[in-house]
ZADO-1210 file (C-alpha; in nm, 4 decimals, padded with zeros to 6 digits):
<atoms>
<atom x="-04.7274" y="04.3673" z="-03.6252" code="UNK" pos="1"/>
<atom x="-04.6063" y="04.0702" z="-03.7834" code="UNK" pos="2"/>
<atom x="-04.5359" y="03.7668" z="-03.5075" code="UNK" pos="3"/>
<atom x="-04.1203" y="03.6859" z="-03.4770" code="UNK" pos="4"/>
<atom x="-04.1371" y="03.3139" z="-03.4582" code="UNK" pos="5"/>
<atom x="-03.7680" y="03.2912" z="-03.3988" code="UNK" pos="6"/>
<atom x="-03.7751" y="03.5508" z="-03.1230" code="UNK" pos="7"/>
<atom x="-04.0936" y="03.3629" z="-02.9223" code="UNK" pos="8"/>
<atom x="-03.8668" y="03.0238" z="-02.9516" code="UNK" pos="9"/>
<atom x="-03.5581" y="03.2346" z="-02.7892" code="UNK" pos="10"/>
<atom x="-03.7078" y="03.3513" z="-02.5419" code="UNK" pos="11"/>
<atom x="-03.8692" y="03.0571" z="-02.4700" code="UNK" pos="12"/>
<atom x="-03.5433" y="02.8741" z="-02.4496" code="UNK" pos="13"/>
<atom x="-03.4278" y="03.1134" z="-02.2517" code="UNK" pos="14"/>
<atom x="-03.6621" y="03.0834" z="-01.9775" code="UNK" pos="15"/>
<atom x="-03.6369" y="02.7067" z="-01.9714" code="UNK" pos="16"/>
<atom x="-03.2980" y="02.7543" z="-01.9349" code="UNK" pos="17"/>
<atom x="-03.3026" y="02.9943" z="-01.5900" code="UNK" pos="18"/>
<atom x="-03.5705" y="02.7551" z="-01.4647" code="UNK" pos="19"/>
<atom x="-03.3783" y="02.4335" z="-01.5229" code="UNK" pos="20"/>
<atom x="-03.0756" y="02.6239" z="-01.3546" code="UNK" pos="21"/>
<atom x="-03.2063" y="02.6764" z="-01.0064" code="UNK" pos="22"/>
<atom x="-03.3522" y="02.3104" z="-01.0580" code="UNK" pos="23"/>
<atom x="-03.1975" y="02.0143" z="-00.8312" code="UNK" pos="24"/>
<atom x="-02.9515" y="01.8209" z="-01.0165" code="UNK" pos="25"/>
<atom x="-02.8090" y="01.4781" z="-00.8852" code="UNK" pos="26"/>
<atom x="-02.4701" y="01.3308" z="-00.9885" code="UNK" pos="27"/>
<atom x="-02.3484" y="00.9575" z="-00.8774" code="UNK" pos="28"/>
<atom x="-02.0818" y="00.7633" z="-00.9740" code="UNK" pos="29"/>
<atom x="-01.9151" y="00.4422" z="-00.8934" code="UNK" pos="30"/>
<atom x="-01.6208" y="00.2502" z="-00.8810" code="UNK" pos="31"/>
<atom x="-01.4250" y="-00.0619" z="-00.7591" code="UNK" pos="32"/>
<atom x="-01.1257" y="-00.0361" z="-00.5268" code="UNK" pos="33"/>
<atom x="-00.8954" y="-00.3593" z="-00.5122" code="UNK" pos="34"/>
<atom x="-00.9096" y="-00.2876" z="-00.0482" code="UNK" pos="35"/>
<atom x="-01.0609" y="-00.3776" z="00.1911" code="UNK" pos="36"/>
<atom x="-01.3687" y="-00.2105" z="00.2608" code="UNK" pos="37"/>
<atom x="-01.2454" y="-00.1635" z="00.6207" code="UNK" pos="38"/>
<atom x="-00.8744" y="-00.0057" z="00.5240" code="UNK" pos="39"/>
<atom x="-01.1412" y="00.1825" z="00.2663" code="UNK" pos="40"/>
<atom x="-01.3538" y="00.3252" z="00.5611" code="UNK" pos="41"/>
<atom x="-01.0409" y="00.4263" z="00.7380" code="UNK" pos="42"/>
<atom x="-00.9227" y="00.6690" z="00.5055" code="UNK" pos="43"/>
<atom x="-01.2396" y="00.8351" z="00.4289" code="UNK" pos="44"/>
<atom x="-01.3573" y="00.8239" z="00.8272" code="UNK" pos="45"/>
<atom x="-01.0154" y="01.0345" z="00.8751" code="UNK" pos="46"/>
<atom x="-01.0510" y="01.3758" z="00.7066" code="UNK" pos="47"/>
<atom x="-00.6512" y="01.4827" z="00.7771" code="UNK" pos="48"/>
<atom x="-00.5873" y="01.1504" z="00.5802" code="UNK" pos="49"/>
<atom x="-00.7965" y="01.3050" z="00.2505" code="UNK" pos="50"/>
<atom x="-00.5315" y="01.5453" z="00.2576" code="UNK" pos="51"/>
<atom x="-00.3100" y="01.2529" z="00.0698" code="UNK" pos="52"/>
<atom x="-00.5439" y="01.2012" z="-00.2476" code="UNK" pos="53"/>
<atom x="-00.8000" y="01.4830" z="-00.2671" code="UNK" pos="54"/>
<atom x="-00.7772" y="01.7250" z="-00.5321" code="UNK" pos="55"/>
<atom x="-01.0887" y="01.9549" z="-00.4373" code="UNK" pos="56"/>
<atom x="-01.2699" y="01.8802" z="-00.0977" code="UNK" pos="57"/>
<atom x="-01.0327" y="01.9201" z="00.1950" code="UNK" pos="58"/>
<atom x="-01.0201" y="02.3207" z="00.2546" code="UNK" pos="59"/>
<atom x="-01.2065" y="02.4870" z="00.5292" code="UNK" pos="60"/>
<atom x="-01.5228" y="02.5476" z="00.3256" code="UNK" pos="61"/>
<atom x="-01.6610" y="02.1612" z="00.4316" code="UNK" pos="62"/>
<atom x="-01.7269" y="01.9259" z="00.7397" code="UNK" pos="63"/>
<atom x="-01.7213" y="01.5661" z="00.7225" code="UNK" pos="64"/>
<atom x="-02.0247" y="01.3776" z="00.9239" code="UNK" pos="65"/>
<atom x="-01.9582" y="00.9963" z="00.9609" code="UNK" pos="66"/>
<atom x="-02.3220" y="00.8411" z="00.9610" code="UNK" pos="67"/>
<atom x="-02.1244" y="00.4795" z="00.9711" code="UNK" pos="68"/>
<atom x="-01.8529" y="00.3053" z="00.8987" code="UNK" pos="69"/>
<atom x="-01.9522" y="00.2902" z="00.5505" code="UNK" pos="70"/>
<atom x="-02.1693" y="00.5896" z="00.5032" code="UNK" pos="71"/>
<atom x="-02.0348" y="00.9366" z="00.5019" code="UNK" pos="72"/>
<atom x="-02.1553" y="01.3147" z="00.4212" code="UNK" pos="73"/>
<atom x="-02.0005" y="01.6193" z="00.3004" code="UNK" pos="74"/>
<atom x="-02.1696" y="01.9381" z="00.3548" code="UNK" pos="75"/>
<atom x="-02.0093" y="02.3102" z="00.2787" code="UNK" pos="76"/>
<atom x="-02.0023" y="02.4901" z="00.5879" code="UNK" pos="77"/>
<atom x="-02.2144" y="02.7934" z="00.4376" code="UNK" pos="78"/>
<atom x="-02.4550" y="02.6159" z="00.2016" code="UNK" pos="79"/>
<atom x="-02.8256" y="02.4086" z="00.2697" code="UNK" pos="80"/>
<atom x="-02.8235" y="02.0258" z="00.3228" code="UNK" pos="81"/>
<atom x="-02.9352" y="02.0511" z="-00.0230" code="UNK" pos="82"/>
<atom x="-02.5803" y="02.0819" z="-00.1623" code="UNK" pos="83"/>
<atom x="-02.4707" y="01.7606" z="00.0568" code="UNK" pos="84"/>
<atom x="-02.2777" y="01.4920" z="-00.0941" code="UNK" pos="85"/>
<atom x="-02.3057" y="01.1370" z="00.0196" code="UNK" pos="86"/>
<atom x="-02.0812" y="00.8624" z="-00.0121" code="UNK" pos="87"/>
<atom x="-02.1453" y="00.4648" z="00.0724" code="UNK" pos="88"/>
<atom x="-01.9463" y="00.1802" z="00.0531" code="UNK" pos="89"/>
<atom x="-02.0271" y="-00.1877" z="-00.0037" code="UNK" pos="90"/>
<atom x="-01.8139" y="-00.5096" z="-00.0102" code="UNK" pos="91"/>
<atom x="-01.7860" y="-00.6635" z="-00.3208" code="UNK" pos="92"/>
<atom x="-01.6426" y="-00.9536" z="-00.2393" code="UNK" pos="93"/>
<atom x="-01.3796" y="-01.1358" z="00.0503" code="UNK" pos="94"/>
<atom x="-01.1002" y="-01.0866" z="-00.1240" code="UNK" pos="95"/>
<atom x="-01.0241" y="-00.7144" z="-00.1354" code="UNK" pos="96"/>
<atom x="-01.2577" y="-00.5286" z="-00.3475" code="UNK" pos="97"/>
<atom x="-01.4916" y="-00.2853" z="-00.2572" code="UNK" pos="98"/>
<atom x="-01.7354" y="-00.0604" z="-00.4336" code="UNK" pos="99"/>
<atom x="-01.7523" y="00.3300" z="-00.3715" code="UNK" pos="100"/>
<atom x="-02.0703" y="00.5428" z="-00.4795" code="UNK" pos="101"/>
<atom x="-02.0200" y="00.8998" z="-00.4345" code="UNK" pos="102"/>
<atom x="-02.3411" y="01.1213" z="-00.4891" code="UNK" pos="103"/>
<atom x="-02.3497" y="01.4918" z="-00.5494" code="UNK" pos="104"/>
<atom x="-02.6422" y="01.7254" z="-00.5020" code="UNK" pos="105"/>
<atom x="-02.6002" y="02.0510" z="-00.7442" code="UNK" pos="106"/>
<atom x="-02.7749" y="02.2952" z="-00.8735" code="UNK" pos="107"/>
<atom x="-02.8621" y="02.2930" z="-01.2582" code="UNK" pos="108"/>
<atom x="-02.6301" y="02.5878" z="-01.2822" code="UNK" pos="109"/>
<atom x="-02.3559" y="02.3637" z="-01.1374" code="UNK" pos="110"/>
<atom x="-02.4341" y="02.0870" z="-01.4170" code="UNK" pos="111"/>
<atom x="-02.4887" y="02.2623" z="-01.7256" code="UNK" pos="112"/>
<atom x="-02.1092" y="02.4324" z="-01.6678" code="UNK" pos="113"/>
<atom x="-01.9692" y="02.0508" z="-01.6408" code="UNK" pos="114"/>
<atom x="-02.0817" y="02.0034" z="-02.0008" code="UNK" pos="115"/>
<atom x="-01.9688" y="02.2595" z="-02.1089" code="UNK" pos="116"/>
<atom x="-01.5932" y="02.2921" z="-01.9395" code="UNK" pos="117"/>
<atom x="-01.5772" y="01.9071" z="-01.9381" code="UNK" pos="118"/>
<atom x="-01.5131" y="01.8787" z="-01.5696" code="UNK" pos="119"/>
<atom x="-01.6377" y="01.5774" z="-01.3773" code="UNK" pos="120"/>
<atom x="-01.5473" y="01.6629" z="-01.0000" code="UNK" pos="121"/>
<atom x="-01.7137" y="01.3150" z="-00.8915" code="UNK" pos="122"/>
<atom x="-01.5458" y="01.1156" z="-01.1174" code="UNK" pos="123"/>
<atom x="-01.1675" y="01.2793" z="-01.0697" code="UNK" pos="124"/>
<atom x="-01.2025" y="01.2525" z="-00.6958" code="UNK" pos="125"/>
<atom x="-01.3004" y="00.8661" z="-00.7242" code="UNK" pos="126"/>
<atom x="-01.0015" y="00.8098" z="-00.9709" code="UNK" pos="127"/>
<atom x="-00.7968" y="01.0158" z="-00.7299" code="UNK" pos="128"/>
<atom x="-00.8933" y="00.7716" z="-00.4258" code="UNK" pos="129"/>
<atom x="-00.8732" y="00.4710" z="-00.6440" code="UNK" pos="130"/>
<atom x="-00.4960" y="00.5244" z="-00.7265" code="UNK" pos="131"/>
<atom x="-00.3945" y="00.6114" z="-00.3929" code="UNK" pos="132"/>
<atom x="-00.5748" y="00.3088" z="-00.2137" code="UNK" pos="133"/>
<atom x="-00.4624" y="00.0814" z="-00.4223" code="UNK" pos="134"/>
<atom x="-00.0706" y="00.1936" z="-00.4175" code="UNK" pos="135"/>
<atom x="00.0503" y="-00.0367" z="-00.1566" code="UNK" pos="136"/>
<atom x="00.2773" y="00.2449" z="-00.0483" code="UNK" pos="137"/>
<atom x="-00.0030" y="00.4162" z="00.1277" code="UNK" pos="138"/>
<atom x="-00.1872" y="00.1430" z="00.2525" code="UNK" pos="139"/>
<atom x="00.0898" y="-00.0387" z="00.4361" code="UNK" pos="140"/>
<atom x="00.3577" y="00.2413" z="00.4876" code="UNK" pos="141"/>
<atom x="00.6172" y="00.0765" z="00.2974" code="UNK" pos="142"/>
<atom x="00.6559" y="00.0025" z="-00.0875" code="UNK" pos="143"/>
<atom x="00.5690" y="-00.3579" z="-00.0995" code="UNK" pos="144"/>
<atom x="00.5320" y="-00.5895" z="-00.3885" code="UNK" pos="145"/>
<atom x="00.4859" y="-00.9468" z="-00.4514" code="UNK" pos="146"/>
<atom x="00.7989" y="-01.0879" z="-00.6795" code="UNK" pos="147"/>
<atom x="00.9276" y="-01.4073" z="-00.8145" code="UNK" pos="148"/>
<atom x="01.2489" y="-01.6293" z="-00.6706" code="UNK" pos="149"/>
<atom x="01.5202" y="-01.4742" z="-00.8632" code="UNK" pos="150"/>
<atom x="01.8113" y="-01.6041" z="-00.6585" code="UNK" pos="151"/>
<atom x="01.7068" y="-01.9732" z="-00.5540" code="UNK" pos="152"/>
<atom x="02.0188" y="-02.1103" z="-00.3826" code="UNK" pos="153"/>
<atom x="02.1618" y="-01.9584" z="-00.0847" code="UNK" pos="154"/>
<atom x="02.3998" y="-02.1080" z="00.1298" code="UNK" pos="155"/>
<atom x="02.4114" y="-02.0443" z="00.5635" code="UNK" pos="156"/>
<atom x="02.5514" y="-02.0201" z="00.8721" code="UNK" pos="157"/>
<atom x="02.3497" y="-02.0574" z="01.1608" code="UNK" pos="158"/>
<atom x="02.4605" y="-01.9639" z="01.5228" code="UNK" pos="159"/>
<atom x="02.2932" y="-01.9582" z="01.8671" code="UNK" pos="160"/>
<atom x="02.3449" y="-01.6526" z="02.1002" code="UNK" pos="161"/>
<atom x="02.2180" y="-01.5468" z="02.4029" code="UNK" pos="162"/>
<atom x="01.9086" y="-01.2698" z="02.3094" code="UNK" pos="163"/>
<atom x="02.1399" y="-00.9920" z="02.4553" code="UNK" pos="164"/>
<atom x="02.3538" y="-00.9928" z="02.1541" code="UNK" pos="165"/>
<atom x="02.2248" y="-01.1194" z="01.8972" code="UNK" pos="166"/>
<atom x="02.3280" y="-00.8668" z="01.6084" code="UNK" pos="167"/>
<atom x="02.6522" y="-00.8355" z="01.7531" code="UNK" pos="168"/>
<atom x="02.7704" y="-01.2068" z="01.6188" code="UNK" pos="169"/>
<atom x="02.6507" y="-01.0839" z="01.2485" code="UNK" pos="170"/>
<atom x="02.9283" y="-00.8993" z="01.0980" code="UNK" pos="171"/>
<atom x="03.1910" y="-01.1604" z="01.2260" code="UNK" pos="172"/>
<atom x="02.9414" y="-01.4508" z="01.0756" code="UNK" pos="173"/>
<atom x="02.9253" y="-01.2708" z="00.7345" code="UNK" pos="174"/>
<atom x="03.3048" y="-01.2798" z="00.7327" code="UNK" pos="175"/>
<atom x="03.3493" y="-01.6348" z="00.8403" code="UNK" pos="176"/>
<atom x="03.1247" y="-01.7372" z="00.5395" code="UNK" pos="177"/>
<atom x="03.2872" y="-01.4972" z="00.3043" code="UNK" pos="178"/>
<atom x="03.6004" y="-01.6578" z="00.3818" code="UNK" pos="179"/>
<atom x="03.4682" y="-02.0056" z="00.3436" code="UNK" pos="180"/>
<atom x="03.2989" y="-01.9877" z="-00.0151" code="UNK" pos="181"/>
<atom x="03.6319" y="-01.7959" z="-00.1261" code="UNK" pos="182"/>
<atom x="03.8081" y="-02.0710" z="00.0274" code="UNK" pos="183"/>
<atom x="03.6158" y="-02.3462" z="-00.1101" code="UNK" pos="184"/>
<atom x="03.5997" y="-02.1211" z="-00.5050" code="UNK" pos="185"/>
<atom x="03.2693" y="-02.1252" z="-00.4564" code="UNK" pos="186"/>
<atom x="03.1111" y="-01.8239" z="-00.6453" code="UNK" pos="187"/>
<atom x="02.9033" y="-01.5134" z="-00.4288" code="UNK" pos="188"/>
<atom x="02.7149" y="-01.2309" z="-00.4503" code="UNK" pos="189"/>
<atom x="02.8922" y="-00.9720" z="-00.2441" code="UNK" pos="190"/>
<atom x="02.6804" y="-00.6981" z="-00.2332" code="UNK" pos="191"/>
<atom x="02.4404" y="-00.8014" z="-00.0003" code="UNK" pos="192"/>
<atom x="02.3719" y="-01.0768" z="00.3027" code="UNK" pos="193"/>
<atom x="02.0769" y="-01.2089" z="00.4548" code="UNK" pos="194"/>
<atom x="01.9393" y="-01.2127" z="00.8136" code="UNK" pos="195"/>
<atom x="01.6885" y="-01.4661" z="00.9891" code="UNK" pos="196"/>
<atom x="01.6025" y="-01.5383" z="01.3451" code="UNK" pos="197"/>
<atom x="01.4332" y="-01.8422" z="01.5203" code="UNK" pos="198"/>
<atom x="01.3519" y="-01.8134" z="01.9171" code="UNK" pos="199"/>
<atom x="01.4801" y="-02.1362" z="02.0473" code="UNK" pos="200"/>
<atom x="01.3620" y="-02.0534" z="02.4005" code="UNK" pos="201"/>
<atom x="01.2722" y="-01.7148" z="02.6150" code="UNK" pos="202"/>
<atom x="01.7067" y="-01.6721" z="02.6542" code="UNK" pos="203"/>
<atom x="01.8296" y="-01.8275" z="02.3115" code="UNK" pos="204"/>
<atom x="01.8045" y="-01.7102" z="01.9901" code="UNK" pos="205"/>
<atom x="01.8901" y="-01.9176" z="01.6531" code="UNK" pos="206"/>
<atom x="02.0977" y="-01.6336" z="01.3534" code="UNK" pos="207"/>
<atom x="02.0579" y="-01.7805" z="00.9975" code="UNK" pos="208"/>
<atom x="02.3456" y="-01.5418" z="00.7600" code="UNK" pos="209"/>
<atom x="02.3337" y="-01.5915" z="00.4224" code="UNK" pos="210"/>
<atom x="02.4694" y="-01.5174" z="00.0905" code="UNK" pos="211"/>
<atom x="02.3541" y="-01.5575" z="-00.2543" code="UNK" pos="212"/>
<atom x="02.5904" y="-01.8041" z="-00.4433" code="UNK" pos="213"/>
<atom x="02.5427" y="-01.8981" z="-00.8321" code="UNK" pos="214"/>
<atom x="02.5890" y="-02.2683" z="-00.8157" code="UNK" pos="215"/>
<atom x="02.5290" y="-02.5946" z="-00.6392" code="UNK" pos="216"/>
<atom x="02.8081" y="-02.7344" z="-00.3612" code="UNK" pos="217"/>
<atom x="02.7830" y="-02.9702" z="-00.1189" code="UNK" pos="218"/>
<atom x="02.8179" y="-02.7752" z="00.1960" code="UNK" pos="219"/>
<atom x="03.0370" y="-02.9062" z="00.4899" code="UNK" pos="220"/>
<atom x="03.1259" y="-02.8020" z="00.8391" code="UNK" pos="221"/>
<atom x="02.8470" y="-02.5746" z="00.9977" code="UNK" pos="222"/>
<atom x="02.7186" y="-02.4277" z="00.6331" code="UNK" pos="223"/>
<atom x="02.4655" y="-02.5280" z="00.4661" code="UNK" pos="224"/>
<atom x="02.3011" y="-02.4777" z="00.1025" code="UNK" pos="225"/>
<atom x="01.9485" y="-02.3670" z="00.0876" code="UNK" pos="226"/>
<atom x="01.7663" y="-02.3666" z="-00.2202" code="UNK" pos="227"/>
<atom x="01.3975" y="-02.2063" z="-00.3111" code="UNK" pos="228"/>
<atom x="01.1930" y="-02.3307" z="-00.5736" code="UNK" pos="229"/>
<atom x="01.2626" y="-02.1546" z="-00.9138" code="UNK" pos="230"/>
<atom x="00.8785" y="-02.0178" z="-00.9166" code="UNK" pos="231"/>
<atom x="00.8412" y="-01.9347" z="-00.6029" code="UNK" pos="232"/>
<atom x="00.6995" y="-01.6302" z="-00.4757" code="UNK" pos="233"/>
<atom x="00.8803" y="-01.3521" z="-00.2402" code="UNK" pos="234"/>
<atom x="00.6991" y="-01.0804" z="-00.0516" code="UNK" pos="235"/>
<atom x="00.9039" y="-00.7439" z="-00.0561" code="UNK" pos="236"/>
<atom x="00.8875" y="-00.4603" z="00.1976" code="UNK" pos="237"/>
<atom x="01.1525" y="-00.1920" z="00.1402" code="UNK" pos="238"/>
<atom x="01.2588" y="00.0067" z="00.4878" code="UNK" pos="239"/>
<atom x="01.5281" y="00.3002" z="00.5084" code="UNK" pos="240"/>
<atom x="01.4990" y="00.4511" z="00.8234" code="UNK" pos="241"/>
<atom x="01.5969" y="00.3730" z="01.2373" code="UNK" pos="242"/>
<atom x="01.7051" y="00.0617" z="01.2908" code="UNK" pos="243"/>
<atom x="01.4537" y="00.0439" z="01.5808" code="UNK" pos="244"/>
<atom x="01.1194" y="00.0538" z="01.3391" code="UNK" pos="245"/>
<atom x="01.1689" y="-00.2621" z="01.1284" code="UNK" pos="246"/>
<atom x="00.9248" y="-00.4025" z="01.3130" code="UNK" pos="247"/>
<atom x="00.6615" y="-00.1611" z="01.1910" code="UNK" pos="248"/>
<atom x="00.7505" y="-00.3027" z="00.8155" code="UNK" pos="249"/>
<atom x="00.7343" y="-00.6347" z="00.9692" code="UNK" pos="250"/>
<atom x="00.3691" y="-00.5497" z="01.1091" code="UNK" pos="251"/>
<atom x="00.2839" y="-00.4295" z="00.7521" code="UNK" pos="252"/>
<atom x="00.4016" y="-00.7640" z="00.5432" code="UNK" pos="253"/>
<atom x="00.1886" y="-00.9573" z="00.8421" code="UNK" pos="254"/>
<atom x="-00.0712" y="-00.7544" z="00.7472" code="UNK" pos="255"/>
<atom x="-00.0297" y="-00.7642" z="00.3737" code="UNK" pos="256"/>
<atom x="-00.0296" y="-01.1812" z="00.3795" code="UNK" pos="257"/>
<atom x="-00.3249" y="-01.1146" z="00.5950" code="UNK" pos="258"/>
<atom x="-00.5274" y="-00.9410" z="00.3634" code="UNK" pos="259"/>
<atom x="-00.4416" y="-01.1154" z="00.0007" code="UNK" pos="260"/>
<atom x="-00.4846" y="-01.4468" z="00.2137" code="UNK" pos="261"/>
<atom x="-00.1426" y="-01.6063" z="00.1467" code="UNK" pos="262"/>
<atom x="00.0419" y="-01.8086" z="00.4060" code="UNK" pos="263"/>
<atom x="00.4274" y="-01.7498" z="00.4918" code="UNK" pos="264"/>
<atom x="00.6671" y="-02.0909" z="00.4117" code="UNK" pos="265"/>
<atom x="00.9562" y="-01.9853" z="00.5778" code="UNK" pos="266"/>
<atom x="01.1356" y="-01.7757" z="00.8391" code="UNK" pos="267"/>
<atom x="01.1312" y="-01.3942" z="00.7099" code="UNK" pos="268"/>
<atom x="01.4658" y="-01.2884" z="00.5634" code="UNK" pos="269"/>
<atom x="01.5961" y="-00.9793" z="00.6287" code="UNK" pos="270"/>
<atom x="01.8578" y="-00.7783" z="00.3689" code="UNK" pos="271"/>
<atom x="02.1169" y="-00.5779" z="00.3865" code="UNK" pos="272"/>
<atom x="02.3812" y="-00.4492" z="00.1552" code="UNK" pos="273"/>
<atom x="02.7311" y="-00.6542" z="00.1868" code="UNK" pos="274"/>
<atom x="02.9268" y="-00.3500" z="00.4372" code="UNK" pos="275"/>
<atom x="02.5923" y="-00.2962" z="00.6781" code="UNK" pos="276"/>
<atom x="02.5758" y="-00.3442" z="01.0605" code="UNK" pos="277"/>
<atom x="02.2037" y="-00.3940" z="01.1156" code="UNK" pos="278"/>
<atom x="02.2268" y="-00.2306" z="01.4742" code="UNK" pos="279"/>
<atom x="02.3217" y="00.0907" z="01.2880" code="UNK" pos="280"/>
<atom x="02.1263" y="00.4167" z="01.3566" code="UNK" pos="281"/>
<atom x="01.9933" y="00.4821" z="01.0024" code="UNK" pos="282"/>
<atom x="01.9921" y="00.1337" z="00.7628" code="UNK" pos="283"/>
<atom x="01.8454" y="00.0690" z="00.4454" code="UNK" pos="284"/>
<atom x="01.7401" y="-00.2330" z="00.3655" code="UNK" pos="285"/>
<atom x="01.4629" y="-00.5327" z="00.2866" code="UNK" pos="286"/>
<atom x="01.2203" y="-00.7565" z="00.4687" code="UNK" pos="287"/>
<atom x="01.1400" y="-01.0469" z="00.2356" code="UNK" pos="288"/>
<atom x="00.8942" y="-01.3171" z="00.3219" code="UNK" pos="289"/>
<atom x="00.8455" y="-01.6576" z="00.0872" code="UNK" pos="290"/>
<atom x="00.4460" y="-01.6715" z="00.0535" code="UNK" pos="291"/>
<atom x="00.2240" y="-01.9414" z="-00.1131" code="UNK" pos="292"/>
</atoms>
């Protein structure tokens, strides 16, 4: 009988094949987040946080086991520590950059079908994390961004009130400077007004209001022109929500200067559009810090 050639090398092939596909196959990637490796480590050390960003882990099928701040395991529920993957993190640098290697054991099964349907599971669940982290939105709470002075002169009136009623004097203070600058023709923005506070001692409180206005004056009486440098630099938090919790998008600018290492130049502004009571349940408004 006359030897098929063609038939020996398919089955051949064929063998190889079924023995490479119960062999061990390792995948890793990498990648470099713009965070902190310690905001990093908090997401991933939370597994009801994954639930923002991942596309294919979070179900019941797998456990998450936290070997340290910066090392983590996932292991389905049902399979051998064989099918584990393994994620690290190292700092990259001080100033917000971290690197992510995620490892994942499969079978050869597993990798031969990822060639085929062109499906990297690794690499979409880094670029998942990767946009999420580095959306300020998520990190801080808030939408926050980092913009130039676009309105540099401002002119004030400052007040000091007893710290029982200190947003109470506001809406009268926005009127009284109204009335001046139409008074005086001096041109305003009147669709918004902005707030700052200074603690003069534990029972008085110092209330800067302000409104944008388009050119210089000399001010007179108890107002005052204030005027930012042309390329300066504001840091933005947007709020909409209880009055009550601006302090928690106060706590997340702090945090944000913290982190990109910038230093505040002036009091924090806060603003609100033109007809707002800032004591009102719901408000929407802005937090603005000058940075360096």
């Amino acid at each position: 009988m006359k030897f098929r050639w063609p038939l020996m090398i398919l089955l051949i092939a064929v063998v190889l094949a079924a023995t490479a596909g119960f062999l061990p196959h390792t995948t890793t990637r990498k990648a470099l987040i713009k965070v902190s490796i310690f905001d990093l480590s908090a997401q991933l050390s939370d597994f009801q946080k994954w639930q923002k960003w991942d596309r294919l882990i979070v179900d019941k099928r797998y456990s998450l086991h936290i070997n340290s701040p910066a090392s983590f395991v996932l292991q389905k529920r049902e399979d051998s520590p064989k099918s584990a993957q393994y994620i690290t993190l190292k700092a990259v640098s001080a100033d917000m950059l971290t690197q992510i290697e995620w490892t994942k054991n499969e079978t050869g099964f597993e990798w031969l079908a990822t060639k085929f349907n062109g499906k990297d599971e690794v690499a979409d669940q880094l670029n998942s994390l990767k946009t999420f982290a580095e959306n300020p939105s998520n990190l801080y709470g808030f939408p926050v961004r980092v913009s130039q002075v676009t309105e540099p002169l401002i002119c004030l009136d400052r007040k000091t009130v007893g710290k029982g009623n200190i947003k109470d004097n506001i809406p009268q203070m926005v009127r009284q400077l109204s009335q001046y600058l139409s008074a005086s023709n001096i041109p305003y923005k009147r669709d918004y007004y902005y707030v700052s506070y200074f603690a003069i001692d534990d029972k008085n409180t110092e209330i800067a209001v302000g409104v944008s206005v388009t050119e210089e004056f000399k001010a007179k009486d108890n107002f005052e022109l204030l005027k930012f440098p042309v390329n300066g630099r504001l840091l933005i938090g947007d709020y909409q929500g209880p009055s009550n919790g601006i302090n928690k998008l106060y706590a997340a600018l702090d945090k944000y200067v913290t982190d990109k290492k910038m230093s505040k130049v002036a009091l924090p502004m806060e603003k609100y559009p033109y007809n707002a009571t800032p004591d009102t349940g719901t408000i929407k408004m802005q937090l603005i810090y000058p940075v360096y």
